[in-house]
Gaussian input, Z-matrix of N, CA and C with variables (Angstrom, degrees):
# hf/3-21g

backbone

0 1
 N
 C     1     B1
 C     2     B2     1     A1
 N     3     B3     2     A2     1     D1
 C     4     B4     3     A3     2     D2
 C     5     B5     4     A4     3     D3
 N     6     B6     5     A5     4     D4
 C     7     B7     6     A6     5     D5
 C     8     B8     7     A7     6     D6
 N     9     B9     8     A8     7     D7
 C    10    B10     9     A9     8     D8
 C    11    B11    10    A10     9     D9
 N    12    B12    11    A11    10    D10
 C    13    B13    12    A12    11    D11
 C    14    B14    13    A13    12    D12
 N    15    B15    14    A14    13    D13
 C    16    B16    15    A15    14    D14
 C    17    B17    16    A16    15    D15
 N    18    B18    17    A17    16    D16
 C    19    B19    18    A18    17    D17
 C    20    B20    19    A19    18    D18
 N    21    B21    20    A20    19    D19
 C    22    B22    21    A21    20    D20
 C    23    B23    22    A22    21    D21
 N    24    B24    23    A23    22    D22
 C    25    B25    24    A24    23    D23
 C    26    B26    25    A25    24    D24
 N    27    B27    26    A26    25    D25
 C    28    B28    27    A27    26    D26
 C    29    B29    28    A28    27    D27
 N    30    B30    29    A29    28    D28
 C    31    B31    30    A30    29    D29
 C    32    B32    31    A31    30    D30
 N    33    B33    32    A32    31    D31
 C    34    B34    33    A33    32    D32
 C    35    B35    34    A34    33    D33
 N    36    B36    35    A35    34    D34
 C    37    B37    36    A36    35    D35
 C    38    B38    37    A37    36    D36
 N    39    B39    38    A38    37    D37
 C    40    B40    39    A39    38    D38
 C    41    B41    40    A40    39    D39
 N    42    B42    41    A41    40    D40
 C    43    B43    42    A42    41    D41
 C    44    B44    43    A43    42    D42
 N    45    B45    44    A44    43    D43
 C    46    B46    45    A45    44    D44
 C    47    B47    46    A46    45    D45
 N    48    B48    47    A47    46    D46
 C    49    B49    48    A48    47    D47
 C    50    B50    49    A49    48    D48
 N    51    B51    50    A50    49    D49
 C    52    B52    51    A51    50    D50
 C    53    B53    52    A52    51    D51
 N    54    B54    53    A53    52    D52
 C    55    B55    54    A54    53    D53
 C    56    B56    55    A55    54    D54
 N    57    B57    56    A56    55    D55
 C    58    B58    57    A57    56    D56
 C    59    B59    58    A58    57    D57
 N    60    B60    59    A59    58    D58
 C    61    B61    60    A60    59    D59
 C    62    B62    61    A61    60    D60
 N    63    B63    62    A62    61    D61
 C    64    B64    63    A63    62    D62
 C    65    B65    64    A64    63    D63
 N    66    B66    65    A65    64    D64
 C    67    B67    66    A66    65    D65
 C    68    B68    67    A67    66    D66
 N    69    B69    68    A68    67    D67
 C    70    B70    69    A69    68    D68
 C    71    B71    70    A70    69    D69
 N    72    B72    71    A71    70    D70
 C    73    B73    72    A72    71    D71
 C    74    B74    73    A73    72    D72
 N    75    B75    74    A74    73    D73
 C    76    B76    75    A75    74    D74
 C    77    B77    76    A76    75    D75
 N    78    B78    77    A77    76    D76
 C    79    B79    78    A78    77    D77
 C    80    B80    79    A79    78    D78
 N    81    B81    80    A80    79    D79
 C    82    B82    81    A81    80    D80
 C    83    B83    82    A82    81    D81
 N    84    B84    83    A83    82    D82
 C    85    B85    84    A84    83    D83
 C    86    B86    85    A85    84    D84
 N    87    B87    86    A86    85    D85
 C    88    B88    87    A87    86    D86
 C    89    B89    88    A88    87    D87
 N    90    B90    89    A89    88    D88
 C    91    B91    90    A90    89    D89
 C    92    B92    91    A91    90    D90
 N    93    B93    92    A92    91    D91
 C    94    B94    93    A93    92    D92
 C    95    B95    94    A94    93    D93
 N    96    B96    95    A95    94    D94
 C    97    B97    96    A96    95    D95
 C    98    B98    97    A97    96    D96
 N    99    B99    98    A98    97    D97
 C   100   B100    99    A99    98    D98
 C   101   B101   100   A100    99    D99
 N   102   B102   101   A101   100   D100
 C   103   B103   102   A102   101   D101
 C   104   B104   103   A103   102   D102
 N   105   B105   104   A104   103   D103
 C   106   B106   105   A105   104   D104
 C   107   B107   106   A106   105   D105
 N   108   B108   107   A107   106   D106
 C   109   B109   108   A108   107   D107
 C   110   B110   109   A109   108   D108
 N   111   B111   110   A110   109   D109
 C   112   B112   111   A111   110   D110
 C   113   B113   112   A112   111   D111
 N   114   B114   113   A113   112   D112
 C   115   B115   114   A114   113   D113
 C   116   B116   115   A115   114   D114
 N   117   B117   116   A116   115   D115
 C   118   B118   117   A117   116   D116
 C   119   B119   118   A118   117   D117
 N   120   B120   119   A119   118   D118
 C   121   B121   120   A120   119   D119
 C   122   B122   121   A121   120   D120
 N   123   B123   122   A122   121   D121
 C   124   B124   123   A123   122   D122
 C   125   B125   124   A124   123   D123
 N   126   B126   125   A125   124   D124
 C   127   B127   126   A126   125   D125
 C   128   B128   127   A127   126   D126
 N   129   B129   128   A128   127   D127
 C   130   B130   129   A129   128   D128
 C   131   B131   130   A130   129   D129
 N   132   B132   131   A131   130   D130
 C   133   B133   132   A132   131   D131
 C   134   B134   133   A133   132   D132
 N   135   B135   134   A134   133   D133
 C   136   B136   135   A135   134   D134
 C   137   B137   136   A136   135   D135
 N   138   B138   137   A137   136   D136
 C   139   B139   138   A138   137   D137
 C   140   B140   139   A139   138   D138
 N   141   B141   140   A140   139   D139
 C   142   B142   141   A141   140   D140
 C   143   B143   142   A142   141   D141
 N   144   B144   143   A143   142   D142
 C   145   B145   144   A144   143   D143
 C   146   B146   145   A145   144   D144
 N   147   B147   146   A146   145   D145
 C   148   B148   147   A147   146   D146
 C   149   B149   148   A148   147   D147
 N   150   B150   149   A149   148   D148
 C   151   B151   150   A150   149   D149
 C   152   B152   151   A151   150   D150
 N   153   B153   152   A152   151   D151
 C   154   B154   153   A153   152   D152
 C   155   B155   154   A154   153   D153
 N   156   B156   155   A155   154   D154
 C   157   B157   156   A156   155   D155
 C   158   B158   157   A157   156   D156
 N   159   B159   158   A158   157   D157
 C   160   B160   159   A159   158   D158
 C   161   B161   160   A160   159   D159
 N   162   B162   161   A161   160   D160
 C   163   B163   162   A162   161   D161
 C   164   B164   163   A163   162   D162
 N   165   B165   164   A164   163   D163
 C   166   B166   165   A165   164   D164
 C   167   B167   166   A166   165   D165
 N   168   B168   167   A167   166   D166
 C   169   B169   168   A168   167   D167
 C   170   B170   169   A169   168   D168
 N   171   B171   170   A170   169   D169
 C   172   B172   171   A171   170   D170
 C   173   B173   172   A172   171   D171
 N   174   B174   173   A173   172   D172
 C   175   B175   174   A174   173   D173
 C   176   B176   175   A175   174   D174
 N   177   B177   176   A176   175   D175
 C   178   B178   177   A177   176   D176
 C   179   B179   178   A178   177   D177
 N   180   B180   179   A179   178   D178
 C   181   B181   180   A180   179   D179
 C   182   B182   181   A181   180   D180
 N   183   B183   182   A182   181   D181
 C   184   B184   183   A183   182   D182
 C   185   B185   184   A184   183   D183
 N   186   B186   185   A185   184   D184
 C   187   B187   186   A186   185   D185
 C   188   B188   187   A187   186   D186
 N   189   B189   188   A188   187   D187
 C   190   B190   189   A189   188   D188
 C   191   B191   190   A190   189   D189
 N   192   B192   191   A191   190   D190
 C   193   B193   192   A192   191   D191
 C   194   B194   193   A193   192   D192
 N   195   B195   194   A194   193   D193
 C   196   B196   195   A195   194   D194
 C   197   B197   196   A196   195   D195
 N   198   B198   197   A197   196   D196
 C   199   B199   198   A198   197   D197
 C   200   B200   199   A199   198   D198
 N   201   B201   200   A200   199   D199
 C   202   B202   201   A201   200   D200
 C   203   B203   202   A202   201   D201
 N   204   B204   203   A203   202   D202
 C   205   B205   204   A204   203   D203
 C   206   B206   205   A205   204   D204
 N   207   B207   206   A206   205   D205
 C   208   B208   207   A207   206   D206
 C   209   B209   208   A208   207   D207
 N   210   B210   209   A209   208   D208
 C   211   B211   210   A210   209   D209
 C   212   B212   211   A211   210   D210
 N   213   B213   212   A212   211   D211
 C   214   B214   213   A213   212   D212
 C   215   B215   214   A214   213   D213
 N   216   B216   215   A215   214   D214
 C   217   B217   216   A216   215   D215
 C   218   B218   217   A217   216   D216
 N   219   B219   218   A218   217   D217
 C   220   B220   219   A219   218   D218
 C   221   B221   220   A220   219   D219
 N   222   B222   221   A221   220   D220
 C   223   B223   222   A222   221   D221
 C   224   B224   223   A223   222   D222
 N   225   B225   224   A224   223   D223
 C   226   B226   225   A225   224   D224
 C   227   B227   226   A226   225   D225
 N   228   B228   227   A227   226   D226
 C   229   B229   228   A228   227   D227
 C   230   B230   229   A229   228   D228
 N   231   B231   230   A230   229   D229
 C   232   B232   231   A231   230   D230
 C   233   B233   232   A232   231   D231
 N   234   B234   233   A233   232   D232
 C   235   B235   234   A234   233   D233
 C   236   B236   235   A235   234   D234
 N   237   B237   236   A236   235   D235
 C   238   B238   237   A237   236   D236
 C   239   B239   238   A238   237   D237
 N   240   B240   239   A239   238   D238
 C   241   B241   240   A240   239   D239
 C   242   B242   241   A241   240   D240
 N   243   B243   242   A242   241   D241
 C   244   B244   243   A243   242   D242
 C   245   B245   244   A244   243   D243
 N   246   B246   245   A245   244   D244
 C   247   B247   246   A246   245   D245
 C   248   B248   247   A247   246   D246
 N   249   B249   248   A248   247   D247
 C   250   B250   249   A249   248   D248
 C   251   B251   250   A250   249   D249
 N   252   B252   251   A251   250   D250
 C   253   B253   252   A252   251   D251
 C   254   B254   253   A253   252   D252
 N   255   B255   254   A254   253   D253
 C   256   B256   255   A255   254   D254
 C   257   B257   256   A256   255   D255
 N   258   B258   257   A257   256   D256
 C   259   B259   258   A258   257   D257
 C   260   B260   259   A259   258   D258
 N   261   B261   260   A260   259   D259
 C   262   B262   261   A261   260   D260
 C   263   B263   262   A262   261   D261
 N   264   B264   263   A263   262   D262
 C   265   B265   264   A264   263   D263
 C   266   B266   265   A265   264   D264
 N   267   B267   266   A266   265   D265
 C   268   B268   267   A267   266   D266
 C   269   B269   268   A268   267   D267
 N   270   B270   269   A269   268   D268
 C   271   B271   270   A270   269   D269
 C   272   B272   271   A271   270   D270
 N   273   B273   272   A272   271   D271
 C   274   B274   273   A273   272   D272
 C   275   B275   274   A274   273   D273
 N   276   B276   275   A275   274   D274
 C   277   B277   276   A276   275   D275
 C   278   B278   277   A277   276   D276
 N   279   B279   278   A278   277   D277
 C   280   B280   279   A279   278   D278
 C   281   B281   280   A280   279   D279
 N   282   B282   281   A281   280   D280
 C   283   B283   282   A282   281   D281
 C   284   B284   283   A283   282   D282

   B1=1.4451
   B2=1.5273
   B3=1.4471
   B4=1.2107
   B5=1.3481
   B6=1.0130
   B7=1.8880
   B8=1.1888
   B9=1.2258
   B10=1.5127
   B11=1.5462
   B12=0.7395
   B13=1.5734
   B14=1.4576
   B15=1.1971
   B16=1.6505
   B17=1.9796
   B18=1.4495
   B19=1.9194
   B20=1.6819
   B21=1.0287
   B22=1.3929
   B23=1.6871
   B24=0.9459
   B25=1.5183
   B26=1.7994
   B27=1.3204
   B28=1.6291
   B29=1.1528
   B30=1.3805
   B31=1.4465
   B32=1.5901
   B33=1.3101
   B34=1.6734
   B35=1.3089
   B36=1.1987
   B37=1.3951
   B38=1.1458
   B39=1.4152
   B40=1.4539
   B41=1.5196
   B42=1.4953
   B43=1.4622
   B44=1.5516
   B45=1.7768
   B46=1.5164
   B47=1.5264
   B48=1.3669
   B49=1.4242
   B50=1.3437
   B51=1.6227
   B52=1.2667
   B53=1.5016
   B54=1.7504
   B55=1.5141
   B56=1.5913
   B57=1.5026
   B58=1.3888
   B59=1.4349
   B60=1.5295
   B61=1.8233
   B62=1.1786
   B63=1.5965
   B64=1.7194
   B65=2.0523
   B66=1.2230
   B67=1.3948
   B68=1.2646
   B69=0.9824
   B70=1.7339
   B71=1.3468
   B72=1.6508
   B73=0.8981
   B74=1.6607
   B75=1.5893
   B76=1.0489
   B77=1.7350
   B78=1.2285
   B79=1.7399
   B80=1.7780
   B81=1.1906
   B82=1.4510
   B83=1.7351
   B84=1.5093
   B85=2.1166
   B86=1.2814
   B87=1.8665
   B88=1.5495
   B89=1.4238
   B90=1.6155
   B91=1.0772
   B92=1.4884
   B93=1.2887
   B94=1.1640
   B95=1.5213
   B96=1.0861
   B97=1.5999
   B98=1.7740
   B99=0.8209
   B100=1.8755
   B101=1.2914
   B102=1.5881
   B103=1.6048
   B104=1.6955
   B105=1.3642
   B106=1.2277
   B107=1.0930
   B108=1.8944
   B109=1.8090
   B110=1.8955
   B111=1.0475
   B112=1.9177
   B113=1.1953
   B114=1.1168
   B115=1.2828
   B116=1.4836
   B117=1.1662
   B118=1.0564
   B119=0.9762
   B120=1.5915
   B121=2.0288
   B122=1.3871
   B123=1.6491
   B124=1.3993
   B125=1.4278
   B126=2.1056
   B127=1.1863
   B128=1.4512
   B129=1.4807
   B130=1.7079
   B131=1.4401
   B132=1.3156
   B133=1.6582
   B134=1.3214
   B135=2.0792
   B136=1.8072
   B137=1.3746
   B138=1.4983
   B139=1.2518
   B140=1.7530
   B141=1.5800
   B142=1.5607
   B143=1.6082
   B144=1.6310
   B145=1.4695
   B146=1.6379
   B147=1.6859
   B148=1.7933
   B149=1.7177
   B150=1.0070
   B151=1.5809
   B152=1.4447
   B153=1.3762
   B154=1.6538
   B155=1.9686
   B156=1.2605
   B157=1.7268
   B158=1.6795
   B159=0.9779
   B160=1.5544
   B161=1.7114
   B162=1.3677
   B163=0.9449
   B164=1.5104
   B165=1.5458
   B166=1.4670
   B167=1.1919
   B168=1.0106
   B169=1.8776
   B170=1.6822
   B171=1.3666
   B172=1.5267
   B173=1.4720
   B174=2.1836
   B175=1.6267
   B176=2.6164
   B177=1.0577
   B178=1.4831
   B179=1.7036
   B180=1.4789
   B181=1.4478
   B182=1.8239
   B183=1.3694
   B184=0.9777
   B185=1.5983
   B186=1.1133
   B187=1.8150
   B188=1.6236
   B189=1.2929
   B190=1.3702
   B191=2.0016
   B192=0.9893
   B193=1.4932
   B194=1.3344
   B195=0.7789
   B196=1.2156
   B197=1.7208
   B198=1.5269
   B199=1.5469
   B200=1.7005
   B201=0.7799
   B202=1.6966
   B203=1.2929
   B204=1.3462
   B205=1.7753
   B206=1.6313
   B207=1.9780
   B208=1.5973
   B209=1.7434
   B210=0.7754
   B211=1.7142
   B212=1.4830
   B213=1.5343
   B214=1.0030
   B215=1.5992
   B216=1.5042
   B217=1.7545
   B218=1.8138
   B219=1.3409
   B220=1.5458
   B221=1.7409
   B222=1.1140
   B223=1.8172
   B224=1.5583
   B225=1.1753
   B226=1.6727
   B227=1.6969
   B228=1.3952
   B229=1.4785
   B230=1.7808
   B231=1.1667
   B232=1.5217
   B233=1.7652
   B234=1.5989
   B235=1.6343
   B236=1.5785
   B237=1.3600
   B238=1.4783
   B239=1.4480
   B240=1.1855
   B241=1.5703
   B242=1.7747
   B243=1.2688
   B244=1.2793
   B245=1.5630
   B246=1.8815
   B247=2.0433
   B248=1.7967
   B249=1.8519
   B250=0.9795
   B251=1.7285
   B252=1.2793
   B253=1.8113
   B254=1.9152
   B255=0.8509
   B256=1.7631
   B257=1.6458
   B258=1.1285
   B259=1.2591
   B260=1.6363
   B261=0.7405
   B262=1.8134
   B263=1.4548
   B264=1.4843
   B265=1.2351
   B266=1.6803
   B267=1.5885
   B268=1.6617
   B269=1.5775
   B270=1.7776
   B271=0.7910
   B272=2.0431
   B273=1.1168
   B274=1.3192
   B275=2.1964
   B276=1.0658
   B277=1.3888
   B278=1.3310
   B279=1.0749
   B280=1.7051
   B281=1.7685
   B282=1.6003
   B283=1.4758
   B284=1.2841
   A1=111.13
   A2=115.33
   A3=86.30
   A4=134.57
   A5=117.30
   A6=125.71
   A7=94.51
   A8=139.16
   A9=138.88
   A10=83.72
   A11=133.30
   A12=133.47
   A13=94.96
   A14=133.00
   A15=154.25
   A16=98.80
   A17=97.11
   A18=97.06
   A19=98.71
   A20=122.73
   A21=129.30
   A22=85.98
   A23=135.22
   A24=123.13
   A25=101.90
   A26=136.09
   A27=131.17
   A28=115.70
   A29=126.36
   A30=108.78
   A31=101.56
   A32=105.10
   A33=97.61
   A34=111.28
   A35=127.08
   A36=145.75
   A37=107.32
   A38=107.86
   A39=121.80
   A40=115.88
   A41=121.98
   A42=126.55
   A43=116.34
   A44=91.36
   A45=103.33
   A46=153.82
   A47=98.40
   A48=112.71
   A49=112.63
   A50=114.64
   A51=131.24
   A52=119.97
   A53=102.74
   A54=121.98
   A55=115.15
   A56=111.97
   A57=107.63
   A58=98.97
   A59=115.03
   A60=97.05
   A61=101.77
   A62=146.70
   A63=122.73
   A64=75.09
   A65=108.49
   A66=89.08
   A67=117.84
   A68=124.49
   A69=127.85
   A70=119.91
   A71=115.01
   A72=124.28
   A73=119.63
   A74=117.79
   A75=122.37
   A76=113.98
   A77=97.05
   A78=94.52
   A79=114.52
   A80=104.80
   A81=92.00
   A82=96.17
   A83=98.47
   A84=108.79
   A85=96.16
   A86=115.92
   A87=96.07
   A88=91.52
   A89=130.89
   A90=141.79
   A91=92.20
   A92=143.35
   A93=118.72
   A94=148.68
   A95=102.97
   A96=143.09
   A97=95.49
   A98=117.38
   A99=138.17
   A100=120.47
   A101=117.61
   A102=119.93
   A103=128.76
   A104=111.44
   A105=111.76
   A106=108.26
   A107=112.12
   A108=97.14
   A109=131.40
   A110=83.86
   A111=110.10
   A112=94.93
   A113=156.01
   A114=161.04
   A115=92.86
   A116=156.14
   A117=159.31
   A118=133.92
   A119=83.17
   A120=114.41
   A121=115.64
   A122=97.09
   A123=113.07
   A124=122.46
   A125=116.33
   A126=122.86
   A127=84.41
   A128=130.99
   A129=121.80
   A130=120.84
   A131=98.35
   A132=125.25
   A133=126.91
   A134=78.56
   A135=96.69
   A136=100.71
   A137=119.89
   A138=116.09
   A139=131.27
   A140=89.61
   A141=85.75
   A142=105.47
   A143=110.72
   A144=88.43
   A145=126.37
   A146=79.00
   A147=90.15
   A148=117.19
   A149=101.72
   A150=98.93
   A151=139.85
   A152=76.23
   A153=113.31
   A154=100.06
   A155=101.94
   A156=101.07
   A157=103.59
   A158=109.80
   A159=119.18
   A160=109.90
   A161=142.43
   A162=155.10
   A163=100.88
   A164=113.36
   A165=122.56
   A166=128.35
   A167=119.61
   A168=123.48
   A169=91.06
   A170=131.94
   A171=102.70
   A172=109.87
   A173=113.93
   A174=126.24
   A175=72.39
   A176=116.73
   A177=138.34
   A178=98.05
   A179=122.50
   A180=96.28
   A181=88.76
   A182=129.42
   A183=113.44
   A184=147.71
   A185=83.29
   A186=102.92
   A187=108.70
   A188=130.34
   A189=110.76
   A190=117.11
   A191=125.76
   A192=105.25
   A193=116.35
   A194=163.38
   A195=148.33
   A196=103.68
   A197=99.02
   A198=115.83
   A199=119.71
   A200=144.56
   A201=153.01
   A202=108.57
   A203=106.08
   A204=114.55
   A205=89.88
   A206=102.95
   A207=85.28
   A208=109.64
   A209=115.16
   A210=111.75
   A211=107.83
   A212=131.06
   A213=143.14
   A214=126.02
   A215=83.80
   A216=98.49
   A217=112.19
   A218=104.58
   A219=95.02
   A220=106.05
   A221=112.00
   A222=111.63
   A223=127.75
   A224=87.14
   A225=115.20
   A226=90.00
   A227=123.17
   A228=127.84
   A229=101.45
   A230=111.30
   A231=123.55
   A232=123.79
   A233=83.85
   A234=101.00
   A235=88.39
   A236=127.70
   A237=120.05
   A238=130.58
   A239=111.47
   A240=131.95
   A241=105.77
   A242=113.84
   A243=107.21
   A244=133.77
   A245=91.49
   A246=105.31
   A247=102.23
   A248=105.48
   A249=110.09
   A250=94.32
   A251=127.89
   A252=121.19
   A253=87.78
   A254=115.78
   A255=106.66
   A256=105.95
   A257=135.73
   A258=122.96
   A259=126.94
   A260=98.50
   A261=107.30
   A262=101.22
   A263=126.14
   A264=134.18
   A265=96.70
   A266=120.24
   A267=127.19
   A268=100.14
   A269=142.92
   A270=137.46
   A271=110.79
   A272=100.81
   A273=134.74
   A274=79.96
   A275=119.54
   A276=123.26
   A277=100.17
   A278=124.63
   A279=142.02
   A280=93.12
   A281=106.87
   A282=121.52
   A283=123.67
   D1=-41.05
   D2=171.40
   D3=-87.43
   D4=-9.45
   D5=155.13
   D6=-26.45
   D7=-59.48
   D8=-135.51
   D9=-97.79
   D10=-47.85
   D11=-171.42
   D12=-58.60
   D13=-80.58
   D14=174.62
   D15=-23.11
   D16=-47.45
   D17=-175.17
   D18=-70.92
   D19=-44.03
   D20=-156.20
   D21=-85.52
   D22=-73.78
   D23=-165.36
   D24=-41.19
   D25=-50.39
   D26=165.38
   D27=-65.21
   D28=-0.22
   D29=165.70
   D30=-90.35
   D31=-40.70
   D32=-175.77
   D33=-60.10
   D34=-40.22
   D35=-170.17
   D36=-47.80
   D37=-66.21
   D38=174.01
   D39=-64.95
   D40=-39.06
   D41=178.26
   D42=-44.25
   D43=-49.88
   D44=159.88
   D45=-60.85
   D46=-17.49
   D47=165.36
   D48=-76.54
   D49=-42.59
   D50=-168.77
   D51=-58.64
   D52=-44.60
   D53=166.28
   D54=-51.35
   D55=-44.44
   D56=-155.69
   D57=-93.86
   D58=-25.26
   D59=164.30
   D60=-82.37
   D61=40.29
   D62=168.43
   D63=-112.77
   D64=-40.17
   D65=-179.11
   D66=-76.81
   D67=-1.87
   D68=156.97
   D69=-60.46
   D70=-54.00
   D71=175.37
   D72=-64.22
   D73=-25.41
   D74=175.02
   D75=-76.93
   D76=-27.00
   D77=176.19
   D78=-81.75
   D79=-24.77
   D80=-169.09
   D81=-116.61
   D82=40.09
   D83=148.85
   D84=-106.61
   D85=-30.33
   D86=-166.63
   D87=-64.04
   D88=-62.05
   D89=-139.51
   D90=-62.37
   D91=-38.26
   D92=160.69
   D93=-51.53
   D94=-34.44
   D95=176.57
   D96=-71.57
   D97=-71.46
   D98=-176.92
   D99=-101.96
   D100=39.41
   D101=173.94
   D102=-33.43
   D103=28.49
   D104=-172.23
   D105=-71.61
   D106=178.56
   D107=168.85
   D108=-89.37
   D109=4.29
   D110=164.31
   D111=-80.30
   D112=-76.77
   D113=-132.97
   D114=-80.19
   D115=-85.53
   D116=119.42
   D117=60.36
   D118=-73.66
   D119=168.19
   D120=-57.40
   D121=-45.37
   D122=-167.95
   D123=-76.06
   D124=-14.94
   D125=-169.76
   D126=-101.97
   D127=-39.71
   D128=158.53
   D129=-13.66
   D130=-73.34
   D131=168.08
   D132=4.84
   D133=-71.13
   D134=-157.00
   D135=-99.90
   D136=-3.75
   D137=164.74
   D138=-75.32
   D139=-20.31
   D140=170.32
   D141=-101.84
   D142=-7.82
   D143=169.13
   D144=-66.90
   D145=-35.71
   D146=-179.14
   D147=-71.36
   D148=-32.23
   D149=157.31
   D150=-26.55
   D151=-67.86
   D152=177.45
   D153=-62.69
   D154=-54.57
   D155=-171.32
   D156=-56.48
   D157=-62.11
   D158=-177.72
   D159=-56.51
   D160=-11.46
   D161=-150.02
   D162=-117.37
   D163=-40.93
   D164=150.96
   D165=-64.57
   D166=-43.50
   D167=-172.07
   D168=-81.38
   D169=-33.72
   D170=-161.45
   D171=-92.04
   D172=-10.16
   D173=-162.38
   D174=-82.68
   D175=-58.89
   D176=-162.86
   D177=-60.81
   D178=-23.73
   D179=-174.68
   D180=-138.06
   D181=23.07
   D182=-168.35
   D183=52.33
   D184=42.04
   D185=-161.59
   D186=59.39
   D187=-1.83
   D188=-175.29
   D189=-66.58
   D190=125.40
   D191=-162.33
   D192=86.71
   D193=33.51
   D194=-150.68
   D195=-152.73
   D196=-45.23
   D197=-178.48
   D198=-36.74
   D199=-54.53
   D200=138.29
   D201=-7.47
   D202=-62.54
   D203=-166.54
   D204=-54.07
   D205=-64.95
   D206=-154.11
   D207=-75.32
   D208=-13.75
   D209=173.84
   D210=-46.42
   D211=-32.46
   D212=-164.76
   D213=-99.15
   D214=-48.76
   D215=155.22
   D216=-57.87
   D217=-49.26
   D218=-167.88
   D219=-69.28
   D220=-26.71
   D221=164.91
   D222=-52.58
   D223=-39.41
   D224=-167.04
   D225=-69.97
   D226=-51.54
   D227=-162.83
   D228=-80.30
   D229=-29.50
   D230=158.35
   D231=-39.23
   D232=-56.60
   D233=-176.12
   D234=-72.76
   D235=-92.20
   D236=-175.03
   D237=-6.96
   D238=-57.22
   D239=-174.94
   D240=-68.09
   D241=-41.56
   D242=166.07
   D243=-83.64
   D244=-12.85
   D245=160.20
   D246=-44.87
   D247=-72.54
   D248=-141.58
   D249=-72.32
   D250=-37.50
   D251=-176.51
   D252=-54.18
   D253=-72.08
   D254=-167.37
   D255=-44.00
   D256=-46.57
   D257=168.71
   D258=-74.69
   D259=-19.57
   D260=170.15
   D261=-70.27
   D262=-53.06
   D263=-161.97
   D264=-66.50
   D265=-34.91
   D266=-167.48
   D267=-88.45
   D268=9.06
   D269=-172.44
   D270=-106.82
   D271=114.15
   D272=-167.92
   D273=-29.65
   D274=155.68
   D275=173.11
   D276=-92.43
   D277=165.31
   D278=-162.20
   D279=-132.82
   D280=102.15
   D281=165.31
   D282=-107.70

C-alpha cells in the first residue's frame, strides 16, 4: 500500500508541475498577443510560480519525471525573455 501511495504522490507532484507550466505557457501567449503591463505581470507571475512548482517535484522526486516540465519551462522563459528585449527595444528613449 504504500508503493501506491509513494506512485500517486509523483504523479501528482509531477501532474503539478506540468499544470503550472501549461499555465505559464498560457499566460505568456496572452502576454504576447496583449503586451500590456497586466499581461506581463501576470506572465511574470506564472513563471515564478512554475519555477517554484518544478523546483519542488525535481528537489521531491529527484528529477525522475520532472524532465518535460523543465524542457518547457525553460522555453516558456525563452519566449518571455524575448517579450520583454522586443519591448524594451519598442520603448521611445528617455532624453
Amino acid at each position: 500500500m504504500k508503493h501506491d501511495h509513494s506512485s500517486l504522490q509523483s504523479f501528482t507532484t509531477v501532474a503539478q508541475a506540468s499544470n503550472s507550466v501549461k499555465k505559464l505557457h498560457h499566460a505568456v501567449s496572452q502576454a504576447m498577443s496583449h503586451p500590456t503591463p497586466d499581461m506581463l505581470d501576470q506572465a511574470n507571475k506564472r513563471l515564478l510560480r512554475a519555477e517554484n512548482a518544478v523546483a519542488v517535484a525535481r528537489q521531491q522526486l529527484n528529477y525522475s519525471g520532472t524532465e518535460f516540465a523543465e524542457e518547457i519551462l525553460s522555453e516558456e522563459k525563452e519566449r518571455l525573455t524575448s517579450l520583454h528585449a522586443s519591448l524594451a527595444s519598442k520603448k521611445p528613449e528617455d532624453n
